[in-house]
N, C-alpha and C positions, 0 to 999 in steps of 0.2 A: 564517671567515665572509666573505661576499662585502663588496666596498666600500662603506660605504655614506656614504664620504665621496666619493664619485665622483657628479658632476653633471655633466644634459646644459644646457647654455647653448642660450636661445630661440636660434634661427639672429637675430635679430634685436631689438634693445634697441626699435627704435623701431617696428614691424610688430606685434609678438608673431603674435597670429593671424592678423594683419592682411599677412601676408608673401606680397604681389602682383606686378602687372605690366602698366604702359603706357608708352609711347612719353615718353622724356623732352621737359621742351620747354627752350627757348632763354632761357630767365630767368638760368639758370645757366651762367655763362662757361663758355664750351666747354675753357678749358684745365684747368679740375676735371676728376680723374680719374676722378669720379662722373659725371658729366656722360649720358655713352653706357654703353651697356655695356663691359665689359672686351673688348677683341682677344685676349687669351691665350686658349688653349685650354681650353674648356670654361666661358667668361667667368671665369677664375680671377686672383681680385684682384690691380692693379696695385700691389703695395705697393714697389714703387722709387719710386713717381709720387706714394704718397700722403703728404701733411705734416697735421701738425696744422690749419693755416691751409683745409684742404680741407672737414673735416666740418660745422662752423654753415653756412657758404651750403648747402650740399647739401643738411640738413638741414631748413633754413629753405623755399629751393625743392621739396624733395621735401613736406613738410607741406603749404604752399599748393599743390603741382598736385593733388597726392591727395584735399584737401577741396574740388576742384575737378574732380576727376571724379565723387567722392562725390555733388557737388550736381545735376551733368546727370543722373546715375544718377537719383536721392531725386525730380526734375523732370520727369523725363521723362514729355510729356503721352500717349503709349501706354500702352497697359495692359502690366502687369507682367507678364513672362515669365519662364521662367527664364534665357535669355540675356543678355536685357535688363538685368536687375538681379543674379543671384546670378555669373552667370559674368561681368559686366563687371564686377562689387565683385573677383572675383578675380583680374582683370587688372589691377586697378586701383595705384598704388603701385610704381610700378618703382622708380624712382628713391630714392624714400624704405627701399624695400626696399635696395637697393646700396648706401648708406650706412650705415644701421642694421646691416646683417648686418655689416660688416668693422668699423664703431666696437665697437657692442654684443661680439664677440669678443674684437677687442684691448686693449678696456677690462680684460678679465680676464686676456689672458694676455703682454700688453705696455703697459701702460699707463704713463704720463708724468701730470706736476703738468697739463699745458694739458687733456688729453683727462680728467685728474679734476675741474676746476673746469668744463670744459663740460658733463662728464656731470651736475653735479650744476644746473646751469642749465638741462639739456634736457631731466630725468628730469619733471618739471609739466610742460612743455609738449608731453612727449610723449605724457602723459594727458590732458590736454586733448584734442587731435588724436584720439586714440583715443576719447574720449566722446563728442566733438561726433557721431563717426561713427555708435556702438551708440546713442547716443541722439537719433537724428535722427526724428523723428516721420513723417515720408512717407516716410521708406527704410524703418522698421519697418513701416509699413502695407504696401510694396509684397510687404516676404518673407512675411508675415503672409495675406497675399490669396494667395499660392504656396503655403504651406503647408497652406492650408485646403482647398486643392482639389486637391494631394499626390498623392489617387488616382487624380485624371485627368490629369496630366500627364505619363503613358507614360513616365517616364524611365528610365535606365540605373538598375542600384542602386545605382553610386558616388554618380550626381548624386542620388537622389530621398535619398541619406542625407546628401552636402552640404546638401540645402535645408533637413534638420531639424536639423545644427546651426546653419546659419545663426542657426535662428528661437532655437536655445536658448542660442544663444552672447547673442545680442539680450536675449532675458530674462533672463536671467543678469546682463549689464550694466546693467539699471534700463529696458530700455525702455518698460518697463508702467507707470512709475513719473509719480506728477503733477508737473506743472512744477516748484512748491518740493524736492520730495524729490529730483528730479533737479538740480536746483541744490546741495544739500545732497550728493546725491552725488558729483558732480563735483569738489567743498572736499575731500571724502574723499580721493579719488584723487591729487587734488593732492599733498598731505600726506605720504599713504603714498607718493609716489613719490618726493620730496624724504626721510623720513625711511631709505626702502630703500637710498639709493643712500651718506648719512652710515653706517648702520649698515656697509655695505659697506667703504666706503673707512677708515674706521674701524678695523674688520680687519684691515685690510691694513698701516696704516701704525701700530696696535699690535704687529703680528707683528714686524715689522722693530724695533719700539722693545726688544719683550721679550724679544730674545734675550738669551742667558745668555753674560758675557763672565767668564773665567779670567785668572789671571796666568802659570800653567806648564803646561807639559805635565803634569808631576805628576798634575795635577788630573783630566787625561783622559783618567788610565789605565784601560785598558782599550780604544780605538777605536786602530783602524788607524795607523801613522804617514802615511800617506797623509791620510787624516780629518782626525790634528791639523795635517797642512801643511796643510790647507784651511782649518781653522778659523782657523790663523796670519793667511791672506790675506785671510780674510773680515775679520780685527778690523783688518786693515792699509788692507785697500780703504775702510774705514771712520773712517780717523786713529785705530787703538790700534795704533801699531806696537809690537809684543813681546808682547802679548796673545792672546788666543785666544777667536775668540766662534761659537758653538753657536746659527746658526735656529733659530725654536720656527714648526713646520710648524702645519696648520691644526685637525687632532684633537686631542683633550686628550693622549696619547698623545705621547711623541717616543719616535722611532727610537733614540737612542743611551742612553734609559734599559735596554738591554737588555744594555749593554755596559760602561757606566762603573762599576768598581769602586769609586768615593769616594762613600758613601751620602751626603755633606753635599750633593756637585754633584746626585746625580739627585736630591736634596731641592728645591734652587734651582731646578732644570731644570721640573721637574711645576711648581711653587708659580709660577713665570714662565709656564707654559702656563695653569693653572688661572683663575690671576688675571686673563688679557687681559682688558681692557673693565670691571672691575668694582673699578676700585682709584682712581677720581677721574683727575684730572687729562685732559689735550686729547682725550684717545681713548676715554673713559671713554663706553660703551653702554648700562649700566642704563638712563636716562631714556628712550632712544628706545628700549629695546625695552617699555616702558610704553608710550610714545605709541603703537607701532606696534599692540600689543596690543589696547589701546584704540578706535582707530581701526578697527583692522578687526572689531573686535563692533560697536560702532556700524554701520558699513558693513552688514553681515549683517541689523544687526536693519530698516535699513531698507527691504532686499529681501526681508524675510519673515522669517529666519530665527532661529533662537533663540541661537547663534553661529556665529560663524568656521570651527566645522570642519564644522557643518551642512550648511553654504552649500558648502565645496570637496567634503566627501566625497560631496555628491548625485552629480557629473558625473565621477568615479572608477568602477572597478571595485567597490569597495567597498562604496559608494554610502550607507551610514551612521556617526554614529559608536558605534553599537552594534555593526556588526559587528568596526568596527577595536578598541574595546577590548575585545572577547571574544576576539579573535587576542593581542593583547598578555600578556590578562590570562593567558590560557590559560598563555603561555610563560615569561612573568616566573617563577612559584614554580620548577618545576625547574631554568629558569634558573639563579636566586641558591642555591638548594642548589648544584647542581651547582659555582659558581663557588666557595661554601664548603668543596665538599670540594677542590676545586683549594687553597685558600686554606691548609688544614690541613695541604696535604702539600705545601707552599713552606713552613711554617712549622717542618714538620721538617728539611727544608734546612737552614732559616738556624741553627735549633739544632743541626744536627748540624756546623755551620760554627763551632758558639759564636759565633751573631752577638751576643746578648746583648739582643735587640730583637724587640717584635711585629712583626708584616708591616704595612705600610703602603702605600699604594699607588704611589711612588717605588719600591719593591722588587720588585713581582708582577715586571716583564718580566725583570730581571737575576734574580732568582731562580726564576723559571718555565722558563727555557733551563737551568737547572743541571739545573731536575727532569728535563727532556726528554734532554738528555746522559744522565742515570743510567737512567732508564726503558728512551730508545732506544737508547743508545751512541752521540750522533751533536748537534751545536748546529749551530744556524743559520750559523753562521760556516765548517761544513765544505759549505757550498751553494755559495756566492758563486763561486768559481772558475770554477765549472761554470754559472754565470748571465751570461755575457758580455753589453752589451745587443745588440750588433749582430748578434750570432750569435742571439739568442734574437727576435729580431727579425725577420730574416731565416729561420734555418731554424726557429723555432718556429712563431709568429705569421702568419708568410705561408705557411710549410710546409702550417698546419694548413688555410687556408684553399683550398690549393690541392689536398690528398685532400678536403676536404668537399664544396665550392664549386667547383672547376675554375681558380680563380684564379691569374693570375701578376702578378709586380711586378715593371716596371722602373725603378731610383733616373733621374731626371734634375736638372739642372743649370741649366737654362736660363732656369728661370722664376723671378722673385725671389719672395725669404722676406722678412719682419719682420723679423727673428732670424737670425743666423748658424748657430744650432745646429737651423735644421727644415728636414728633410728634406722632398724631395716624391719621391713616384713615379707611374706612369701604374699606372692599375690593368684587366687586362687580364682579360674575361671568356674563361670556355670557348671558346663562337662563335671567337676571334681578333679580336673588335672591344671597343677600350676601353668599358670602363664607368665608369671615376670618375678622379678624382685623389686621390690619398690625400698629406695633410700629419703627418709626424711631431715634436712639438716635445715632447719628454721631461724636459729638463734643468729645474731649478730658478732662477728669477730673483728676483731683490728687486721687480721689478715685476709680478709675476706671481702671481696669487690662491694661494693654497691648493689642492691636491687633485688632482683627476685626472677631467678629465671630454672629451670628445668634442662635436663643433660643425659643422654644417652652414652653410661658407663661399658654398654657390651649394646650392639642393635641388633635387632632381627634378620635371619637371614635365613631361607633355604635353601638356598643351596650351600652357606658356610654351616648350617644346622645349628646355626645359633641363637638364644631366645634372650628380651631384652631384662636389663640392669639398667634401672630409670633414677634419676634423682632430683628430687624438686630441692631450691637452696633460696630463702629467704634470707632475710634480715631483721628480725624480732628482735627488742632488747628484753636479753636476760635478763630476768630479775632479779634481786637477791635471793640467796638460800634460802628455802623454805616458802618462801611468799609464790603465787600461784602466774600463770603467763595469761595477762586478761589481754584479749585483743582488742585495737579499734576495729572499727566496720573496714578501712582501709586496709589492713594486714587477712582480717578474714576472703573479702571479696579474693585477695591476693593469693589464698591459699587453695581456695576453687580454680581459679585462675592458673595456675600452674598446675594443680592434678589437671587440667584439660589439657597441656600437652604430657604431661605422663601418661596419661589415656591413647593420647594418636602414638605416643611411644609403644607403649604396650601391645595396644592392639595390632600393632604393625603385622600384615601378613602376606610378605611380598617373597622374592625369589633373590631378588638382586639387592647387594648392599648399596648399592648406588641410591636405592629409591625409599629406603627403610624408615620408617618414622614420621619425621618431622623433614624430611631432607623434601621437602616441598620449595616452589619458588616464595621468598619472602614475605611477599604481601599477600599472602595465603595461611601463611603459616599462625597468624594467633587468630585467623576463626576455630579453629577446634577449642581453643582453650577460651577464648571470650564466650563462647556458649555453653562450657560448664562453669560460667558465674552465675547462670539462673538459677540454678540449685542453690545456691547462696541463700536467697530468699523465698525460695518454695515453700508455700506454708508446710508441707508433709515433712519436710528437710530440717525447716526453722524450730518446728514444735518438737524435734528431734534432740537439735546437742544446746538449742536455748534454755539452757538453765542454770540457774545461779547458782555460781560455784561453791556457795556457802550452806547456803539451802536446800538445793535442789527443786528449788521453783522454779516454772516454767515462765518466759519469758510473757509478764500480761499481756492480751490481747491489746488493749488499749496501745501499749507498746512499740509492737508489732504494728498495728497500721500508722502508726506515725511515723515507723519509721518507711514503710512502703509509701505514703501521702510525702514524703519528703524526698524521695528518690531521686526527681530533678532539680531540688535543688543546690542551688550553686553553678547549674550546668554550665553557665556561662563564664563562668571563671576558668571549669575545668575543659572546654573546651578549647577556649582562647589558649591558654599558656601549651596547649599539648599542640592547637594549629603553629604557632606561633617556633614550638621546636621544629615541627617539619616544615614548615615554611622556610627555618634558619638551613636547614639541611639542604635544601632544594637549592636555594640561592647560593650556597659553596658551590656544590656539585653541579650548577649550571652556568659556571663562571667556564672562560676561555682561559685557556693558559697566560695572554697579554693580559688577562681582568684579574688576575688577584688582586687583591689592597693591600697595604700596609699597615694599614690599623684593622685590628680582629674586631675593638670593641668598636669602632664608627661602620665598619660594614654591618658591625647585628643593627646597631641601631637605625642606617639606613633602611634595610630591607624590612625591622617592623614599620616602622612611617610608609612606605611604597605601599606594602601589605595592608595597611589602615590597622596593623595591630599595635600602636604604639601608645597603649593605655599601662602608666606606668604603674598602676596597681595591679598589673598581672602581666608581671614577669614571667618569661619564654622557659618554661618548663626547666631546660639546661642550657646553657650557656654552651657556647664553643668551645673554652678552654676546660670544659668537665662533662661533656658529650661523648663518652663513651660508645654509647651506640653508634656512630656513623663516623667517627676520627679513630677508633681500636676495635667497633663492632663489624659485624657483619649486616650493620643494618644502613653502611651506609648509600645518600640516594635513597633509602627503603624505608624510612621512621614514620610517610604516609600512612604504612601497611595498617599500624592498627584500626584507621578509618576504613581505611579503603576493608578490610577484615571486617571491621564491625558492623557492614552494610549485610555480608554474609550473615554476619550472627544473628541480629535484627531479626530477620529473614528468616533464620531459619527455628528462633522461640517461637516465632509466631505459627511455626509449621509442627511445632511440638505443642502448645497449645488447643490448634484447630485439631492434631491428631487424639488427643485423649491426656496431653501430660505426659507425667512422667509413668511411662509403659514400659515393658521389658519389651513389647513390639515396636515400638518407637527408636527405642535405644537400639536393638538390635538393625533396624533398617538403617540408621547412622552409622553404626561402627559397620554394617557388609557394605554398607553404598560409598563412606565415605573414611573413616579411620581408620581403617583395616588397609587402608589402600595407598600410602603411603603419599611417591609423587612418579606412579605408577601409569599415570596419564595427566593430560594435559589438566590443571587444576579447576577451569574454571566445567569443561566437559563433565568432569567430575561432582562439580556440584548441579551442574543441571538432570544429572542422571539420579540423585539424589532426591535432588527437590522436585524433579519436572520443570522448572522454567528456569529463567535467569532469577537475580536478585531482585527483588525492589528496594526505592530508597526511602521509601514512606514509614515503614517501621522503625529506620534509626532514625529520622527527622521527629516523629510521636519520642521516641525514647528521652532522646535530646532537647524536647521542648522549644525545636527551632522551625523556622519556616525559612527554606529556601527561595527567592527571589530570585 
């Protein structure tokens, strides 16, 4: 199944859409490294320069010049133009933009105690700022007067589609709304912005509490010795010296339940994952994700709506929640059959092991690689060799890019990182003239969110003349010194999976910052990157960086199609626990303000049994109290997307397929028809202009090994 713990971060905490451009001014000491734009190449963040002590002034002066252009704009005694108002609101925000893009980032993928206590100080103020603006009464009237007369104003069709989001971004934020309700709203936003950023950091500093710490090795037999000297260092870096302690990553899911032979630990291990956020004590998120729940139905109803997913799924692809729960519903029953029949045949494993025990869900991973051993002759553990990351990196990842796209990569040196461990390179178009900078930060940190998502450091713009600063940021564990980074098939798949929104990043070739990138509607947003995981397994790709990192053998053929012959399996499991997340999401966001519950953990478990997903060997992807995506993301309402997305993708291998492969004509007709274009039109017109028709659902149902009824 594609990732669907993989998130794109706004390019900006304090912008969102609001991600502009004017001339800084002189309020703020010039020796802020926010101050001007960056001098590096491609204004590519001065992070040697920047300290904690740098973001509140920046912060504080970028908010007041912004609602200080905002107000000449909303004043201005000429009649409204589209220059005038929609493309000067778009320039508008430089500087607030340059701070927000590099805080808002490193808040997730380096973050420190000063930049958490700020955040959670400047997460209200930063909605404020953003409402004063959608709800300024003469700035709505001026888009308002543009829109109404749309048909006469000859524009381009990027711009004459800018002016209708403009107006719908405006209504959407309460501008229609009377004085008390937009005061009422504005309380809202407060609220939810302050509880967004607790439930966040929350996560973060429960993951670190819940790891799971051992006294022996003993204990974790099974993983690498390499693995338990990590574990060693990790319990040492932490004062247990002679212990051994085991991250609990951000899915309900861990990686080494698939390997640890002592059914007590991968008992500890899940029951430490399951529990984040719902066990009392400092980190404990039940209450706020009540309030947050709460809060935004109230919100909803006072913009019209009947709730929360009403309100988000209008301005989707989707665009109802009737369509999203007829996709769900659809999938759920073959789903949880299919994960049952997986379920039946682990349970002859374990009896054919005389485990003496029903299946549990601590058991499916370590006992589902037995089945795949027996089935295919072949475990996950004979890949890793052959998953080097710098080789899979280099000759898979950039390889693939450079048969599809023309692309080359050169690593340099010269420009500072955050991080010791991210790579930067120039990213070099066909033409011979750069196109981007590309940031690689892979490795796993204690300060560092969960997951694997991609981030727009500087975006594309022409008319700001700016070119993008992409960064993909995984979660790999470091190894120890000297020993080599062998990937599973999950962290590889992940690493194609994120260069495919570096790619819509990159490629971005729009006008307006508003439309740049990835700034598509949600549930659109991971078809570009779920269809650069085919590359993953392209034979021309795989015969590429497959080889043994010792050797420099090429991955056997024999290998190779086992691991292709094995592709669907498990689907059922993995489908189930990912239905089962957006399912739990739908059922928040489509509760009324009088339907909250009081119990977080009886509502999840409610809505699997309604759902028929209440097969307890495959737990709901994430839990409510450690759902990031849709309680701190911006996916939430939205976590269907990567289905509802992967019907796109489906669709559109199959179209690279029947075209010839992997062609530079193929590629190029995707990046002019569809990457290049940011969210520049309407998304799904977009892909019909691409593809020539709509979607079909026949190709992800073949992928997924399901049959819809």
């Amino acid at each position: 199944m594609n990732r669907p713990h993989m998130m794109i971060i706004a390019a900006s905490l304090a912008a969102a859409n609001l991600v502009f451009a004017a001339p800084a001014m002189a309020a703020l000491d010039a020796s802020n490294p926010f101050a001007k734009p960056s001098a590096l190449p491609f204004h590519y963040p001065q992070f040697d320069k920047i300290g904690n002590e740098h973001y509140a002034p920046a912060y504080a002066e970028g908010m007041r010049e912004q609602a200080a252009e905002i107000e000449t704009i909303a004043n201005n005694p000429k009649p409204a133009t589209f220059d005038n108002t929609i493309v000067a609101m778009e320039r508008s925000g430089q500087l607030l933009n340059r701070v927000g893009t590099v805080f808002g980032n490193l808040s997730g993928a380096n973050t420190n105690d000063a930049m958490q206590a700020l955040d959670r100080d400047l997460s209200p103020k930063l909605a404020a700022h953003s409402d004063a603006i959608r709800l300024n009464e003469k700035l709505y009237k001026r888009i308002k007067t543009l829109y109404d007369k749309r048909a006469t104003l000859k524009l381009d069709a990027e711009s004459a589609f800018l002016l209708e989001r403009y107006h719908t971004d405006f209504v959407r934020a309460g501008a229609r709304l009377a004085g008390p309700d937009k005061e009422k709203l504005k309380a809202y936003n407060a609220e939810l912005a302050v509880l967004q950023t607790t439930f966040s950091q929350n996560v973060l500093k429960e993951s670190n509490a819940a790891a799971l710490v051992v006294d022996s090795r003993a204990e974790l037999a099974g993983m690498t010795d390499a693995a338990i000297d990590a574990a060693a260092a990790a319990a040492k870096k932490r004062g247990m010296d002679g212990k051994f302690l085991i991250p609990v990553v951000n899915t309900t899911g861990q990686a080494p339940l698939s390997v640890l032979t002592n059914r007590a630990v991968r008992q500890r291990l899940l029951e430490a994952s399951m529990g984040r956020g719902s066990h009392g004590g400092e980190f404990d998120n039940t209450a706020v994700v009540l309030k947050i729940a709460k809060l935004r139905a109230e919100r909803a109803a006072l913009l019209g709506y009947p709730n929360y997913a009403a309100y988000a799924l209008e301005d989707q692809t989707a665009r109802s929640t009737t369509a999203v729960n007829k996709l769900l519903a659809e999938f759920a029953k073959p789903a949880v059959a299919n994960a049952r029949r997986e379920g039946a045949e682990i349970q002859q494993a374990i009896d054919a092991d005389k485990g003496g025990f029903t299946l549990a869900a601590h058991d499916w991973a370590f006992y589902s690689d037995k089945v795949r051993a027996q089935r295919f002759n072949f475990d996950q553990a004979q890949l890793r060799p052959y998953f080097e990351l710098n080789n899979v990196l280099t000759n898979g990842v950039f390889f693939a890019a450079n048969k599809v796209y023309g692309l080359t990569f050169k690593e340099r040196h010269d420009l500072p990182v955050y991080d010791p461990d991210v790579r930067v390179f120039d990213v070099i178009d066909a033409n011979g003239k750069q196109l981007a900078i590309f940031m690689a930060d892979y490795y796993a940190r204690s300060n560092k969110r969960g997951g694997a998502w991609a981030s727009a450091y500087v975006s594309q713009s022409k008319l700001m003349g700016t070119y993008p600063v992409i960064g993909n940021h995984l979660n790999i564990p470091k190894p120890p010194a000297g020993e080599p980074t062998l990937l599973t098939y999950d962290e590889l798949r992940t690493m194609f999976h994120e260069f495919g929104h570096a790619l819509h990043g990159m490629f971005s070739d729009v006008k307006y910052p508003r439309f740049s990138g990835t700034r598509v509607p949600r549930d659109f947003v991971e078809f570009p990157s779920q269809v650069n995981e085919m590359w993953a397994v392209w034979p021309e790709v795989l015969g590429n960086y497959a080889k043994h990192y010792q050797t420099g053998a090429p991955m056997p053929q024999e290998l190779l199609d086992k691991v292709i012959a094995s592709k669907k399996f498990n689907e059922g499991y993995r489908t189930t626990e990912y239905l089962a997340a957006s399912i739990l999401d739908q059922r928040w966001h489509q509760l009324g303000a009088a339907q909250i519950p009081t119990d977080v953990l009886a509502f999840e478990a409610a809505a699997m049994k309604d759902a028929g997903l209440d097969f307890a060997a495959v737990p709901t992807r994430y839990r409510s109290t450690y759902f990031s995506h849709v309680f701190s993301g911006g996916y939430s309402a939205g976590y269907y997307g990567y289905l509802w997305s992967e019907k796109l993708d489906a669709d559109t291998v199959d179209w690279f397929k029947e075209h010839g492969g992997m062609t530079r004509k193929n590629g190029d007709h995707f990046r002019k028809m569809l990457l290049s274009r940011g969210g520049t039109l309407d998304a799904m017109v977009m892909y019909r202009k691409f593809r020539g028709r709509d979607a079909r659902i026949e190709p992800l149902l073949e992928r997924r090994g399901l049959t819809v009824n």
